[in-house]
ZAMARGU-4260 file (C-alpha; in steps of 0.2 Angstrom, whole numbers, plus 5000, padded with zeros to 4 digits):
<rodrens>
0) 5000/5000/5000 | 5007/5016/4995 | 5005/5033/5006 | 5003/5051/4997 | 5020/5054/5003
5) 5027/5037/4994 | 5030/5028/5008 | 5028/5011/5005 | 5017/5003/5020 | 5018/4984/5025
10) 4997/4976/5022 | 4999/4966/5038 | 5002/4972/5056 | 5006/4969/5072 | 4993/4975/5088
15) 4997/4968/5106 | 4996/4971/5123 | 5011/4971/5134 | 5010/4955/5140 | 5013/4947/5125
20) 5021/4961/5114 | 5040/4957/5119 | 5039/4940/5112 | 5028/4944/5098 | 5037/4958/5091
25) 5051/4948/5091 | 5047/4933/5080 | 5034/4946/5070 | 5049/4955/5065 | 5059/4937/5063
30) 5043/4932/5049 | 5045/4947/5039 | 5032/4960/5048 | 5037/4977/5047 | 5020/4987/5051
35) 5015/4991/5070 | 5003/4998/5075 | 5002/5005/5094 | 4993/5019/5101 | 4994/5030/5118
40) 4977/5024/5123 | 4985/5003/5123 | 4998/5009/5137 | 5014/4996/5128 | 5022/5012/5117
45) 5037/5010/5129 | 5036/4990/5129 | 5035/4991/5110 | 5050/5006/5108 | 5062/4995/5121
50) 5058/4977/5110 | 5061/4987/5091 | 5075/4996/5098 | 5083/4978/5105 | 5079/4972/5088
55) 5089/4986/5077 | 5102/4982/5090 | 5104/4964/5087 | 5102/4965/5068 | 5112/4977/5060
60) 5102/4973/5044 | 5087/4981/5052 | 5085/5002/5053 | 5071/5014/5055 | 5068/5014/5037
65) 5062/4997/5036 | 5050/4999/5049 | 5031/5008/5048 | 5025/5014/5064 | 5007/5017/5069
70) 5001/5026/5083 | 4987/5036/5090 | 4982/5053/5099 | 4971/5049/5113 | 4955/5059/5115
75) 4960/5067/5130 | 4971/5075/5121 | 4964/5081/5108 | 4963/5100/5114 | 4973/5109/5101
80) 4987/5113/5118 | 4990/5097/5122 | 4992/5086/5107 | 5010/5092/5106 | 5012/5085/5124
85) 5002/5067/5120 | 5014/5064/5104 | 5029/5068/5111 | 5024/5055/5124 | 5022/5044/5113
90) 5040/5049/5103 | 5050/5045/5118 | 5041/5031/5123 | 5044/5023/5107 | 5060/5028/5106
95) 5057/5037/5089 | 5063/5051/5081 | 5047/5052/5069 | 5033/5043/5067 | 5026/5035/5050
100) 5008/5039/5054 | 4999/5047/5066 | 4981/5045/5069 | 4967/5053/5078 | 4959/5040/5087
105) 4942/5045/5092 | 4931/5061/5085 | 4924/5063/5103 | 4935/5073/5113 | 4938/5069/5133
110) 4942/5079/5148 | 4960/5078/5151 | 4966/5075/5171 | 4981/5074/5181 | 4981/5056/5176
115) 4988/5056/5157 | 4981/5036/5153 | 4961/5042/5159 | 4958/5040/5140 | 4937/5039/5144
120) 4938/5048/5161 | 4919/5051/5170 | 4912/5063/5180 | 4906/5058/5200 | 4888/5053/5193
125) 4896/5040/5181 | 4894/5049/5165 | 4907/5049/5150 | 4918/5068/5154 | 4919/5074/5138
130) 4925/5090/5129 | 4917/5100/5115 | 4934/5101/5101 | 4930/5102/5084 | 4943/5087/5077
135) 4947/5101/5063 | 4955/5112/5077 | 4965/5096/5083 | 4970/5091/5063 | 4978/5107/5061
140) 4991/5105/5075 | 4994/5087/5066 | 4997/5094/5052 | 5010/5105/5059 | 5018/5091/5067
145) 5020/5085/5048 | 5029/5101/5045 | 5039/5100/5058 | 5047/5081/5050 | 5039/5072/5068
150) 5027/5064/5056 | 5028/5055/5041 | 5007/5056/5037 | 4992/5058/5047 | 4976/5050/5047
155) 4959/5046/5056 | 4953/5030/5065 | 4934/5028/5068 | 4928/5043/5060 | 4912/5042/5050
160) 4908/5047/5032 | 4902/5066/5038 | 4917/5068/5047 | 4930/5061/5036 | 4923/5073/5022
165) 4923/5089/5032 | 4942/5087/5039 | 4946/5081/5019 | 4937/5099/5012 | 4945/5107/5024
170) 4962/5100/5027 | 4980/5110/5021 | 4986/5091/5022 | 4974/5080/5017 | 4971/5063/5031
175) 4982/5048/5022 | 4973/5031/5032 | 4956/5029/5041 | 4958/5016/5053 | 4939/5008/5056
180) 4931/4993/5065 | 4930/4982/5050 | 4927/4962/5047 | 4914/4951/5038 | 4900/4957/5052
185) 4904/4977/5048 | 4911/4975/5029 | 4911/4994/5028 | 4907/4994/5010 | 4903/5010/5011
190) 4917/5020/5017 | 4927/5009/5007 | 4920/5016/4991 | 4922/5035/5001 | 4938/5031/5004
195) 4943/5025/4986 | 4933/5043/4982 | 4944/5053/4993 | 4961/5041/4989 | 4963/5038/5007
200) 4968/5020/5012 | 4956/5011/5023 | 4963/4999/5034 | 4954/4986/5049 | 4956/4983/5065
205) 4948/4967/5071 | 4947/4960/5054 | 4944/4941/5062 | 4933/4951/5074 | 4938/4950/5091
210) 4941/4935/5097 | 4954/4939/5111 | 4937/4948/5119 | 4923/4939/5114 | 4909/4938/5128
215) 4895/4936/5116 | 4895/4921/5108 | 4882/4927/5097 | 4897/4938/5087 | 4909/4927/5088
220) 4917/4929/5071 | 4928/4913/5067 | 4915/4902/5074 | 4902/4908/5061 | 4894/4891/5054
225) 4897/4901/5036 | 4913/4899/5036 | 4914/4881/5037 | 4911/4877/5019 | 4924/4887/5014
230) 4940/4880/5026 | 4935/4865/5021 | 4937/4870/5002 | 4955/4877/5005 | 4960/4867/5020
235) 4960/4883/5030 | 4956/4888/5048 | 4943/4903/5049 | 4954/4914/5053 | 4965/4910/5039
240) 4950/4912/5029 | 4953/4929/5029 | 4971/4930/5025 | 4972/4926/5004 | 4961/4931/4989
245) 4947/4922/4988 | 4934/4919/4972 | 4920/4930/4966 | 4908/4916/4973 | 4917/4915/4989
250) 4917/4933/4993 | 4898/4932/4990 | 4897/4920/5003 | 4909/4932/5014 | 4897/4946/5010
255) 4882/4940/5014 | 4889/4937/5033 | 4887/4957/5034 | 4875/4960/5049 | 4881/4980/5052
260) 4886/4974/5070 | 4901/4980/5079 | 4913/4974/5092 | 4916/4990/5100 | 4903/5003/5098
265) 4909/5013/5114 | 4893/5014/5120 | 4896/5008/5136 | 4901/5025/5141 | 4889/5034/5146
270) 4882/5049/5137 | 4895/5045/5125 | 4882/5044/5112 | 4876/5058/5116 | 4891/5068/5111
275) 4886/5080/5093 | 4907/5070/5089 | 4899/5053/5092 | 4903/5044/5075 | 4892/5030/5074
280) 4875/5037/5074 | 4873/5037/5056 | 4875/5021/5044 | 4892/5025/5039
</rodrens>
């Protein structure tokens, strides 16, 4: 996949929690992965900057270049003042001296408090505390962090089709990626064909679903009965399934698994949904 900047960025990556990541990293990096994708709000920047670092170390053949680093502004941080202190954060955490692409992770801004990981912090009666930014005065201090050479490109992550279009029309540097919920339940046809539009790259996260989280056995993805015809036709697992090209007939039967359900509509927050940022209270 090719960035507007010609940056070249690996198809498959990496997303773990800290328990894991050291490990993980390590033998990712030994089968060929170069793309990781973190973000301030998953609290392992540091264990993922210490494990790429120790990597470069050991292997001399391995440099910054070869690597594509993801990661996210939390949304208590989206105040245009404080996004400078978030990324830097997340700089020195990873131990970086730019990163490849930096996204806004949420539209709906948060209060920030004396604690900088209360990504969702709420008010004494329970509720979501949230903040009334426009994401369009948080994009512009992105793109200045662009300017500045921190950042390679900068993109969105669960924004909706309205919002994607009014930071585009407006935007000096226009978003590169949109990082959304997206798998055989939530197909996303239609941002996909926005995204196309606009010549932003869409990419997925929890494109087996969720499996790692599952508590409703009802969405659980890779255990779809659907699925069984065709592992049997290619000798594949479910989740493997998901990992080749498949046939026009095939991606019908894929297709038709579309239910418009998600994984992680952040509505346990509440009066999240209440907020005028809330992404997901239109179709797409």
């Amino acid at each position: 996949m090719l960035l507007k900047f010609k940056k070249t960025v690996p198809v498959k990556n990496l997303t773990r929690n800290e328990n894991e990541l050291d490990t993980a990293v390590t033998a990712a990096i030994e089968t060929g992965y170069r793309h990781f994708d973190t973000a301030f709000a998953y609290t392992n920047e540091h264990f993922l900057g210490r494990t790429l670092k120790r990597a470069m170390e050991n292997d001399k053949r391995l440099t910054r270049k070869d690597l594509f680093i993801t990661t996210k502004l939390p949304p208590n941080g989206m105040d245009p003042k404080d996004v400078q202190y978030f990324f830097r954060k997340s700089l020195k955490d990873l131990q970086l001296d730019y990163i490849d692409l930096y996204l806004i992770h949420f539209p709906v801004a948060a209060r920030r408090s004396e604690d900088d990981y209360a990504i969702f912090p709420t008010k004494d009666n329970g509720e979501f505390d949230s903040r009334d930014i426009d994401p369009l005065d948080t994009w512009k201090v992105l793109e200045k962090l662009v300017d500045q050479g921190l950042v390679r490109s900068i993109g969105l992550s669960n924004f909706n089709s309205e919002q994607i279009r009014r930071i585009y029309d407006n935007a000096r540097i226009k978003p590169a990626v949109l990082q959304v919920e997206c798998h055989a339940y939530l197909p996303q046809f239609e941002l996909h064909e926005l995204c196309k539009e606009l010549k932003i790259a869409l990419t997925a996260y929890s494109p087996i679903g969720a499996p790692g989280q599952q508590r409703d056995k009802e969405l659980a993805l890779i255990s779809d009965p659907t699925l069984t015809p065709l592992c049997q036709k290619y000798g594949k697992s479910p989740a493997q399934i998901f990992d080749f090209s498949l046939s026009e007939e095939d991606m019908e039967v894929m297709n038709s698994m579309a239910k418009n359900r998600r994984y992680f509509s952040f509505t346990s927050y509440k009066g999240m949904p209440d907020h005028p940022q809330f992404p997901f209270r239109i179709p797409y």
